[in-house]
C-alpha positions in Angstrom: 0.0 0.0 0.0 0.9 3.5 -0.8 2.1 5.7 2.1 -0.6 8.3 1.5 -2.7 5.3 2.0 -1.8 4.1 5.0 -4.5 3.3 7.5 -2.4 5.1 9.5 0.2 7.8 9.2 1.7 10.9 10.8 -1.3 13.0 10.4 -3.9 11.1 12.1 -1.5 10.2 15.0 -1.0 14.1 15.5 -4.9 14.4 15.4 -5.5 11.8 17.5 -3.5 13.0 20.3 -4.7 16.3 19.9 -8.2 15.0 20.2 -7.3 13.1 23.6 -5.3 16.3 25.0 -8.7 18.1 24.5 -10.6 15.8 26.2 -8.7 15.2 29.4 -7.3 19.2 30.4 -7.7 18.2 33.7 -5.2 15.4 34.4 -1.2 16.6 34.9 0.7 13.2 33.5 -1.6 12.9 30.3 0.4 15.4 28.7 3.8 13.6 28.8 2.4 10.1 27.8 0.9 11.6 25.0 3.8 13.5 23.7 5.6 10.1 24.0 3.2 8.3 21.8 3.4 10.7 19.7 7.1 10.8 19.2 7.1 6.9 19.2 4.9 7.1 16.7 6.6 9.6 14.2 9.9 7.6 14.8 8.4 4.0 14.0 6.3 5.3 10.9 9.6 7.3 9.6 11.1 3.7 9.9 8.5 1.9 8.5 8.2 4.3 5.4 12.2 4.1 5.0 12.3 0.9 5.1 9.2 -0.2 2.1 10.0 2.7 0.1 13.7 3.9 0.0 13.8 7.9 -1.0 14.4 8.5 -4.5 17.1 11.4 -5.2 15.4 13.7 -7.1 16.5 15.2 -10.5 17.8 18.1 -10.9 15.6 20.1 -12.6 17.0 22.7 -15.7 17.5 26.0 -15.5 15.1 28.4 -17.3 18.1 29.9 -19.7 18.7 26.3 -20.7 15.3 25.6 -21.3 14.9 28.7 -23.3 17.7 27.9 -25.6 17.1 24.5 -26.4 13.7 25.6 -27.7 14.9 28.1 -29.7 17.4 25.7 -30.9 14.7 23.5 -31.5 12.6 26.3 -33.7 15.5 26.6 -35.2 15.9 23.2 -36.4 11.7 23.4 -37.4 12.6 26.5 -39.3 15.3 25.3 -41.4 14.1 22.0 -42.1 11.0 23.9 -43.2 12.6 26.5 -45.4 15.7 24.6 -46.8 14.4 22.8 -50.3 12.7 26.4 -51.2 15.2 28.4 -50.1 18.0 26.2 -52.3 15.3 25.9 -54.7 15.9 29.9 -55.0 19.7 29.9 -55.0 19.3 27.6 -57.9 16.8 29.3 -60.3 18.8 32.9 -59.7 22.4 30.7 -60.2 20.7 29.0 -63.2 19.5 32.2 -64.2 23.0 34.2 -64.2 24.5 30.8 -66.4 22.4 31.5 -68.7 23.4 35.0 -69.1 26.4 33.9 -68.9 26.2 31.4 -72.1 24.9 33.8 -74.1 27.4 36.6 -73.7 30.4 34.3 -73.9 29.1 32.4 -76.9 28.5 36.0 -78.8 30.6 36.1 -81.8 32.0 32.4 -80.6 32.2 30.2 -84.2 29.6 27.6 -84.0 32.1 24.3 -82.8 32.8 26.8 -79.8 32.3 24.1 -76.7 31.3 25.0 -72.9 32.3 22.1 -70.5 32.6 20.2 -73.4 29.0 20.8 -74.8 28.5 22.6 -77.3 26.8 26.1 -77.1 22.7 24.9 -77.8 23.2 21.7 -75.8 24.4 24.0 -72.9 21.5 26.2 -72.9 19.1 23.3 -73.4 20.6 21.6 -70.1 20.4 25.2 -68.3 16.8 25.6 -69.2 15.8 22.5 -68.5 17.1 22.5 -65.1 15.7 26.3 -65.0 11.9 25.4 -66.1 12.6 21.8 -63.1 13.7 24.7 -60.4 10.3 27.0 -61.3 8.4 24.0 -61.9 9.2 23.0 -58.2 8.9 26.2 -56.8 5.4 26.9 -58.5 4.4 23.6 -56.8 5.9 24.7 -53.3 3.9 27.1 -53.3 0.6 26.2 -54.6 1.1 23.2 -52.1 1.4 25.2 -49.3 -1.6 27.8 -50.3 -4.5 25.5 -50.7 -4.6 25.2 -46.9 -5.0 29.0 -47.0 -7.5 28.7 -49.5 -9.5 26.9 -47.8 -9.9 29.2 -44.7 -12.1 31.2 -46.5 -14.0 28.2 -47.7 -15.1 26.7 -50.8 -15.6 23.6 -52.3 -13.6 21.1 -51.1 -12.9 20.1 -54.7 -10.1 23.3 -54.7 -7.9 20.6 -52.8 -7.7 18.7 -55.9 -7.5 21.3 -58.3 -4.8 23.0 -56.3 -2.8 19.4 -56.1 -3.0 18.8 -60.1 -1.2 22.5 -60.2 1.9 20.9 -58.1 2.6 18.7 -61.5 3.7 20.5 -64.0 1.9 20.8 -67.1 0.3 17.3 -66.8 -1.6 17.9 -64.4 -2.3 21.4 -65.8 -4.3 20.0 -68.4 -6.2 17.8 -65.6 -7.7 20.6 -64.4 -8.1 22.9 -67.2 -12.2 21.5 -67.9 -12.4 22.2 -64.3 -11.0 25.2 -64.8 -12.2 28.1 -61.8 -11.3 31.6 -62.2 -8.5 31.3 -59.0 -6.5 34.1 -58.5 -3.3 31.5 -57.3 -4.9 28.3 -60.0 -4.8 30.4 -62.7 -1.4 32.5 -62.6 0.1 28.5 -61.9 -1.3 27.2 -64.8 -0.2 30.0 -67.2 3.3 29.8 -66.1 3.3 26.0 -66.3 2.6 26.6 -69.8 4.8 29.1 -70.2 7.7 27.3 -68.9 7.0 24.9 -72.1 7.9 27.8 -74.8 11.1 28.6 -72.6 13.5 25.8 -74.4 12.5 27.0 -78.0 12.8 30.4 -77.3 16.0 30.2 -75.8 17.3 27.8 -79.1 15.5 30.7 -81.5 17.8 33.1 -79.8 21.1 31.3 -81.0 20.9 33.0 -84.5 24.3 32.7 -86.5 26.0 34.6 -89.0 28.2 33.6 -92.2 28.4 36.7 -94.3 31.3 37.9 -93.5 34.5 36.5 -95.2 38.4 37.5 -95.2 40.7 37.5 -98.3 44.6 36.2 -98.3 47.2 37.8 -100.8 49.6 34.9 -102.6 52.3 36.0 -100.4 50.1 34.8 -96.9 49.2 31.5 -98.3 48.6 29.2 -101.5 45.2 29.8 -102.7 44.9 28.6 -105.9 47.0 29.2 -109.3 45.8 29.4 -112.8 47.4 27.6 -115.1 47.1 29.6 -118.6 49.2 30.6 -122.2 51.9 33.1 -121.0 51.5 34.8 -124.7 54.9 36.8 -124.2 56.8 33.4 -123.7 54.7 30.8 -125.5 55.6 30.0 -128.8 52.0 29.5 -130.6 53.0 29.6 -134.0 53.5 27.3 -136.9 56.6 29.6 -137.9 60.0 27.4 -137.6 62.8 26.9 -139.6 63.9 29.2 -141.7 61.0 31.2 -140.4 60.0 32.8 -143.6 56.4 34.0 -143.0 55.6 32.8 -146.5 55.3 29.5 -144.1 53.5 30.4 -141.5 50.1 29.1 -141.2 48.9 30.6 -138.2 48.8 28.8 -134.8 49.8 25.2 -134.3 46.6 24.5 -132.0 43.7 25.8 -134.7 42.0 23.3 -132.8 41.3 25.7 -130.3 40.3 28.5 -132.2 37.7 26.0 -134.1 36.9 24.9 -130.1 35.7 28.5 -129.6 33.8 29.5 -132.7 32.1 26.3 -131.9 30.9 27.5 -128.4 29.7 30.8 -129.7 26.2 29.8 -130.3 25.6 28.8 -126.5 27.7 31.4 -124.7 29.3 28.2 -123.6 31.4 28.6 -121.0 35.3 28.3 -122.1 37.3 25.6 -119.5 40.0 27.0 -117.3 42.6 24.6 -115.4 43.1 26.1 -112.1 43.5 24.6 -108.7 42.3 26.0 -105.0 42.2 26.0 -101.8 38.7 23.8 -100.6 37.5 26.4 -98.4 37.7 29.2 -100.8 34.6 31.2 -101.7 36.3 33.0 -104.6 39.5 34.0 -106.2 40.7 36.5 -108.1 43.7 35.5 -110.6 45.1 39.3 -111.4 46.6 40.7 -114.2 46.4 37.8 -116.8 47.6 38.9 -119.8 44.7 37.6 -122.8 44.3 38.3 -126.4 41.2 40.7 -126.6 40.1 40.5 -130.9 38.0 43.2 -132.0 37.4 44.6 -135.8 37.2 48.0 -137.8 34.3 47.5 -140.6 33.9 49.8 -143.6 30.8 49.4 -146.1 31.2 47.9 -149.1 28.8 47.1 -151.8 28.2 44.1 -154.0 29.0 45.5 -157.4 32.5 47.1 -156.2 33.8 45.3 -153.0 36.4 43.0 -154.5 37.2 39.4 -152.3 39.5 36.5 -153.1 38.0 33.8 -155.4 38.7 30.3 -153.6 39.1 28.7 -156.2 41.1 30.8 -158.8 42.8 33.0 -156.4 42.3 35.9 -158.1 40.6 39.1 -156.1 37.4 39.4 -158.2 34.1 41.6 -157.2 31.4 40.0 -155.4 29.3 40.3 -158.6 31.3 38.7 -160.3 32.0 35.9 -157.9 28.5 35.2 -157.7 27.5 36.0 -161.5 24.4 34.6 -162.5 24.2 31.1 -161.6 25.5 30.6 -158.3 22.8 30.5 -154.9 24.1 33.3 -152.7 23.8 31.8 -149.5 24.3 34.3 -146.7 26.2 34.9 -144.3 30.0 34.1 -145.8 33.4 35.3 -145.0 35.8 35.8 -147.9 39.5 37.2 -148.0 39.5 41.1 -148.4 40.9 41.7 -151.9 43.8 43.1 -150.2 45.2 39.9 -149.2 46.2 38.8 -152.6 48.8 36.4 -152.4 48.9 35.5 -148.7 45.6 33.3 -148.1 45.5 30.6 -146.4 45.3 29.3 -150.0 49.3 30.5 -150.9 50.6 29.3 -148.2 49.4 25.8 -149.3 51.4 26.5 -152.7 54.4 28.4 -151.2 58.0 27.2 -152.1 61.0 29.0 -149.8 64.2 28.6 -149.9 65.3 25.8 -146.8 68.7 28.3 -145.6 68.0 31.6 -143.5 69.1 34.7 -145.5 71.4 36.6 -143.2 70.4 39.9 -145.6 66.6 38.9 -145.3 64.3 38.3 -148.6 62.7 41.7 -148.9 60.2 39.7 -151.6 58.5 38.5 -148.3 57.6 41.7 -146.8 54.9 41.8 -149.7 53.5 38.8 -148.0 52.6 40.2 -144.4 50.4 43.0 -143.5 47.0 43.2 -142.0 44.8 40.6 -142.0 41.1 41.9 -143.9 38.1 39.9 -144.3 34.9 40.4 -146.5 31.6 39.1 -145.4 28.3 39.6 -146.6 25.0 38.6 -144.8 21.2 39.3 -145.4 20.1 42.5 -144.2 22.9 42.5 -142.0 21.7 39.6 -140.1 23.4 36.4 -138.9 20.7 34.3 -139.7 21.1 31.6 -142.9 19.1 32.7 -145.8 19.7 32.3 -149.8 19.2 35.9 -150.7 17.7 36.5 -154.3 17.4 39.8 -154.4 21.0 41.9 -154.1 19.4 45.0 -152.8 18.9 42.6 -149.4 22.8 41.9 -149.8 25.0 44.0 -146.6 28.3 43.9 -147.2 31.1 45.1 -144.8 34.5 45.0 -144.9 36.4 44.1 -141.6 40.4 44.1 -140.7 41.4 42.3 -137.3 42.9 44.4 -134.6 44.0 42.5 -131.6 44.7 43.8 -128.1 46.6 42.6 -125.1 44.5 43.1 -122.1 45.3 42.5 -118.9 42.3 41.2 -116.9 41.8 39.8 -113.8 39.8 36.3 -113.8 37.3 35.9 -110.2 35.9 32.3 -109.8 33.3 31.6 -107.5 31.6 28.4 -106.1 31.7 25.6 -108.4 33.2 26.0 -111.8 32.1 29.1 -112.8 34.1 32.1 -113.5 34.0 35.4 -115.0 36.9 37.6 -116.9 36.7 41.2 -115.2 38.4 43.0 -118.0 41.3 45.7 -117.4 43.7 48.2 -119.3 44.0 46.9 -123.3 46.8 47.8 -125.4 46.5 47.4 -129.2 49.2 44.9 -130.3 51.2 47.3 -133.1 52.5 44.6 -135.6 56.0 45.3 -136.6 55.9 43.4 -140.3 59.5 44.0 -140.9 60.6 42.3 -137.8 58.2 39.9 -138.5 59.9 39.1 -141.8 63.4 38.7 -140.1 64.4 35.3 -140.0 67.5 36.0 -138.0 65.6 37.5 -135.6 63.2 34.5 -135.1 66.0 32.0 -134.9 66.7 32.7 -131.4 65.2 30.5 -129.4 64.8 33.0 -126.5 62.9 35.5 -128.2 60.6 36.8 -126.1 58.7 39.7 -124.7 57.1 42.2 -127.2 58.3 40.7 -130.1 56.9 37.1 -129.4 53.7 38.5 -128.1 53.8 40.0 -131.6 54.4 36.8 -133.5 51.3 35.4 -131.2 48.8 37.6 -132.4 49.8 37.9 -135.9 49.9 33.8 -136.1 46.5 33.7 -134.1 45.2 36.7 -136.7 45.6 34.2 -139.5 43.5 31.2 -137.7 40.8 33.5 -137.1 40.9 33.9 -141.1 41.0 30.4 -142.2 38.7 29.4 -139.7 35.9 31.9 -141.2 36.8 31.7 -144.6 38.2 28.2 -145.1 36.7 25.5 -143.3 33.6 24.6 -144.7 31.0 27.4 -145.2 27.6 25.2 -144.4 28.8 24.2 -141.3 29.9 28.3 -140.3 26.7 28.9 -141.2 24.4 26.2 -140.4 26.3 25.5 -137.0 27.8 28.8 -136.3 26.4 31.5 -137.7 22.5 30.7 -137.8 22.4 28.6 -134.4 23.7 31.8 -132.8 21.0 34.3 -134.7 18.4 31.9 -133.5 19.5 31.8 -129.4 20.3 35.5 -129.8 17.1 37.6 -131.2 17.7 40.4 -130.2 21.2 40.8 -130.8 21.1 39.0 -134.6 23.5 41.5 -136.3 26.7 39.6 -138.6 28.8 42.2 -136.7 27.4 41.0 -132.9 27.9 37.2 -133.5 31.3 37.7 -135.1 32.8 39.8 -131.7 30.9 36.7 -129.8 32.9 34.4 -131.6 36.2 36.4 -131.0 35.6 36.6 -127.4 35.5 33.0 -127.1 38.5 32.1 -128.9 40.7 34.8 -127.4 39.5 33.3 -123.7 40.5 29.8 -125.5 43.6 31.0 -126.9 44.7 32.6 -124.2 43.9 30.1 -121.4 43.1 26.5 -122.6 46.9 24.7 -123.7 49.8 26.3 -122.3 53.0 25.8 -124.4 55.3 25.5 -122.0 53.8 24.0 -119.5 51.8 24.8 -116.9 52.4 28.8 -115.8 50.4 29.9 -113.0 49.3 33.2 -111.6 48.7 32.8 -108.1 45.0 34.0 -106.4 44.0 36.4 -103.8 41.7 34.0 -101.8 38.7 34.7 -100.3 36.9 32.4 -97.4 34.2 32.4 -95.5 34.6 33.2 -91.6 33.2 30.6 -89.4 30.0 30.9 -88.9 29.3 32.4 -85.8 26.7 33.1 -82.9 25.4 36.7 -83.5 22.9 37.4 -80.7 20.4 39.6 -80.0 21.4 41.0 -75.9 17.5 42.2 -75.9 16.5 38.6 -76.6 18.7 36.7 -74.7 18.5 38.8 -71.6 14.1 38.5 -72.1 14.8 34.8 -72.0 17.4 34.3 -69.2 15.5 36.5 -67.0 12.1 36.4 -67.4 12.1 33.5 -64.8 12.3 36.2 -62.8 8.4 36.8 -62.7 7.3 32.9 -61.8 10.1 33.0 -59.3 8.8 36.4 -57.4 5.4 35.2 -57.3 5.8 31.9 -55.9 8.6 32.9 -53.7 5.5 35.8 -52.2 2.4 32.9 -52.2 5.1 30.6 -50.2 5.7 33.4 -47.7 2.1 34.1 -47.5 1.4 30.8 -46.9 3.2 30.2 -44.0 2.6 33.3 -42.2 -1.4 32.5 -42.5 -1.0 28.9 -41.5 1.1 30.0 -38.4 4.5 29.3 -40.2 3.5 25.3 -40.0 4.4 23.7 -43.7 2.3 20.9 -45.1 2.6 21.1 -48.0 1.3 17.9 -50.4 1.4 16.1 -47.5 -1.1 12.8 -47.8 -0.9 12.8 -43.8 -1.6 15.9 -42.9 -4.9 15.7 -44.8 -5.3 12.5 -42.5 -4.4 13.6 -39.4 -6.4 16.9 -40.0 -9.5 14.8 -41.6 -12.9 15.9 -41.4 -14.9 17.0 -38.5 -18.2 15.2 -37.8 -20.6 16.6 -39.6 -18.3 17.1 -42.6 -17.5 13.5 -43.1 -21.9 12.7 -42.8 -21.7 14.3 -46.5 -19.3 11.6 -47.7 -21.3 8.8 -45.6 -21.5 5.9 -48.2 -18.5 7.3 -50.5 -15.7 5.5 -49.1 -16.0 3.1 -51.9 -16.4 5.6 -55.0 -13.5 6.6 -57.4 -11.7 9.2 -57.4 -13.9 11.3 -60.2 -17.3 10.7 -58.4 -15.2 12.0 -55.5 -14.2 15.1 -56.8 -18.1 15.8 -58.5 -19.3 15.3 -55.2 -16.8 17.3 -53.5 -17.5 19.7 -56.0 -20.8 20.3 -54.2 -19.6 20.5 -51.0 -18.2 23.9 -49.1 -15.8 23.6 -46.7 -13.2 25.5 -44.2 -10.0 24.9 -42.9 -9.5 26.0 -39.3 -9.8 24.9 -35.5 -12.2 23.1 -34.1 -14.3 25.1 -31.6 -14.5 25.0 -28.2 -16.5 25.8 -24.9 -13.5 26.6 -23.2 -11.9 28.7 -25.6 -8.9 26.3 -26.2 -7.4 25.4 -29.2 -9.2 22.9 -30.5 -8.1 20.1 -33.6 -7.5 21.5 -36.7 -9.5 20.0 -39.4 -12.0 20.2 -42.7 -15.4 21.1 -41.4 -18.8 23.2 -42.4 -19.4 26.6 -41.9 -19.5 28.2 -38.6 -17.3 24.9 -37.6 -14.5 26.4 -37.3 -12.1 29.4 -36.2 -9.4 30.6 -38.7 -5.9 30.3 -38.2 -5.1 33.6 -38.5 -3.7 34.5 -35.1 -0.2 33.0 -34.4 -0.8 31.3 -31.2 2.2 29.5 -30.7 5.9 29.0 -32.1 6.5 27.0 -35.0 7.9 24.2 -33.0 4.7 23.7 -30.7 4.0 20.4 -30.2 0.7 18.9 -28.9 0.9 17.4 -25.2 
């Protein structure tokens, strides 16, 4: 038995003997026997009670200041545990924020292999704005999380639990509760920046615009860029003059061939092939001052009756009349030898004999034999176009001598094969016939300069001539001449396709079969500058930071939140709704629903209103906090107690 239950203890032996003291005054000795018993009695109850029940040695109790800093210690530990995810979650989206920034500025004007950590530039920025959009994403869900029990101290229907839950995942659950859509001042904001964190990693790829226009350009003397392998025409022998270099002998260039090659390529504006090599990453290059035959003519008028040609066949320098007569088709357009060229056609040379020694006093007889090289054509109305003329009043007839230039050009290629001859200074090659006619001079082997580029152009001169007057006349003007009328309207003048022609054999003459070998003229080379990032600051600052606005309002409804639920965080918890649970007459509106899913759940919490707060009470005291009707409940406005309460 307990000592406070005794039958009996120090308290009713003190009563006891003051009851007998009071009822015997009168007698002397009752005094001292009753003070005995009652010291006997203290004693041997003091005994007994020492004896059953040894005395504990009580605990030294703390001392206030202690106690008082272990709780705050303890609110400490509540408030950080609390506030550390969101609080990191922070750190992280402004960090995330500033590398983005970051990115952008150092990959400005960075060539596109330009690597950060080893990623290249849009992989970077797609791993920064991923992790960006999981940081806001997170936060938006802190905060909606923690709101809803907010929310709900107001009341509404308790179907705003679920709608504020679907908010916490990302765009998913977005779209779960966009048909149960409520105009919410915290549901809607979340769901637009849910969405909005979608267009975040195209945006921020859009704003990775490069540029390639630019380029740089290298003389010869920084690098090789390409040579151009061409006819030097001041070295190059091109003529069929040798041994003992009497012109008499000198049928023009040893390649006609390529004369023939460009007549032929007149018609189509064909491009001529040039032999060049380059550098791959090139864009263009210019080849400058190539020196090129450049062939043009100076035409007088003539007339049919009067103008006097070379007869093919007899050799003689008759008139056009008579050439013609009265029986032979006049077939226009035809090239004859000027009449002036009597005795140095192509047809003389055939039939030339020279002496086979070199005269050291030269043969003046030859100088009769060289001068300038005249043509006759005539042509119908003028025209290029094949026609047998019958009446000679349609008959043009112009007489033509060749004048050949040097010009020095420059040649720019581009991409692919094309090119195009950007034409320079031309100087009109003055032929020197007496020095033509010196054999002596022409046996050294190393003539060269001035003189051979001379010889050149007199020797190509009298291709041109055979190959309009000599080769056969259908095909010049079946192939040639009418072909050319035909693709060129517009331009179908004898005169026109004739300087077409000469164009395209003096770019073949002068660039298709070196003599001597290859002899290049190096290239100013242009390339293209890497292609690099060329942003927009505007842009990329609008995208790095515009985080910035989820981030402050999420960061405010969090800190909201807490203050209005007493700084306690629960967040998604599935047990706080538990522990909280309904009060009595809440949970009689969900009597018989236990078994429903979750969607005839939410349409019948969609009927219900609801309040979050604290039970009430008689006595004034807190009550349990819980989901109940209205008038249920008090708010949770006042903070009543620290955030590390904990119930008793």
């Amino acid at each position: 038995m307990h000592p406070s239950q005794s039958p009996y203890n120090e308290t009713d032996a003190t009563t006891h003997i003051e009851l007998v003291s009071r009822s015997s005054p009168s007698e002397s000795n009752t005094s001292h026997i009753t003070e005995q018993i009652m010291t006997d009695t203290k004693v041997s109850s003091k005994k007994s009670k020492d004896k059953k029940y040894p005395v504990e040695k009580k605990k030294k109790r703390p001392s206030t200041k202690r106690k008082v800093i272990m709780t705050k210690l303890s609110s400490a530990r509540e408030l950080l545990s609390m506030i550390f995810l969101p609080i990191l979650n922070i750190l992280l989206t402004i960090v995330l924020m500033g590398m983005l920034v970051y990115v952008y500025v150092n990959a400005d004007g960075k060539p596109i292999d330009y690597t950060m950590a080893s990623m290249k530039v849009p992989s970077m920025v797609a791993l920064l704005t991923t992790l960006l959009k999981m940081c806001i994403a997170g936060g938006i869900g802190y905060a909606v999380s923690e709101y809803k029990w907010v929310r709900l101290q107001d009341g509404g229907r308790l179907s705003l639990i679920d709608l504020y839950d679907a908010c916490t995942r990302g765009v998913g659950g977005a779209f779960r509760v966009i048909a149960s859509l409520r105009l919410d001042y915290i549901i809607v904001p979340a769901i637009l920046f849910q969405f909005g964190l979608i267009a975040i990693g195209p945006a921020s790829q859009v704003v990775l615009t490069t540029y390639t226009g630019d380029y740089y350009c290298l003389d010869p003397t920084e690098q090789f860029n390409g040579g151009l392998n061409h006819v030097k025409l001041t070295e190059d022998d091109l003529s069929t003059l040798k041994y003992p270099f009497d012109q008499r002998l000198n049928y023009g260039v040893k390649e006609q061939y390529v004369a023939v090659f460009g007549f032929d390529t007149a018609p189509y504006n064909a491009s001529i092939p040039i032999n060049y090599s380059y550098d791959i990453r090139s864009i263009s290059l210019d080849f400058p001052n190539v020196t090129m035959f450049l062939t043009d003519m100076e035409c007088k008028n003539g007339t049919f009756g009067e103008t006097q040609v070379i007869d093919p066949t007899t050799r003689n320098a008759v008139t056009m009349a008579d050439f013609y007569g009265t029986s032979q088709p006049m077939v226009a357009p035809r090239v004859f030898y000027a009449g002036s060229m009597f005795n140095r056609t192509y047809y003389d040379i055939a039939r030339q004999s020279v002496p086979s020694m070199i005269d050291p006093n030269g043969r003046p007889e030859v100088r009769a034999f060289v001068g300038d090289q005249t043509f006759v054509f005539m042509s119908y109305q003028g025209q290029a176009t094949k026609k047998t003329v019958e009446r000679t009043e349609d008959i043009v007839v112009r007489e033509c001598t060749l004048r050949t230039y040097q010009s020095n050009n420059t040649i720019r290629t581009g991409l692919g094969s094309n090119y195009f001859v950007d034409y320079g200074y031309k100087e009109l090659i003055n032929m020197d016939y007496d020095l033509l006619i010196n054999a002596s001079f022409w046996n050294d082997d190393y003539a060269s300069g001035t003189p051979r580029l001379m010889l050149n152009a007199y020797s190509y001169q009298l291709t041109l001539m055979t190959v309009m007057t000599v080769l056969k006349q259908d095909a010049f003007q079946d192939r040639l001449a009418n072909m050319w009328a035909n693709n060129n309207p517009n331009r179908n003048t004898m005169e026109n396709f004739l300087r077409d022609a000469f164009n395209q054999t003096d770019l073949a003459m002068s660039l298709v079969r070196p003599e001597r070998g290859p002899a290049s003229t190096f290239a100013n080379g242009c390339y293209p500058r890497d292609s690099v990032y060329q942003l927009n600051p505007v842009s990329y600052y609008i995208i790095s930071l515009i985080c910035i606005v989820p981030l402050l309002w999420w960061v405010l409804m969090w800190i909201i939140s807490l203050y209005q639920t007493n700084g306690i965080s629960r967040g998604n918890s599935q047990i706080a709704l538990l522990v909280t649970g309904f009060t009595k007459s809440a949970a009689e509106q969900f009597k018989g629903y236990s078994y429903a899913s979750q969607r005839i759940l939410f349409q019948k919490a969609s009927t219900v209103d609801v309040s979050f707060g604290e039970v009430k009470r008689m006595d004034n005291r807190a009550g349990h906090i819980a989901f109940g009707l209205e008038n249920e409940l008090h708010p949770l406005r006042a903070r009543r107690r620290p955030m590390s309460y904990r119930p008793s």
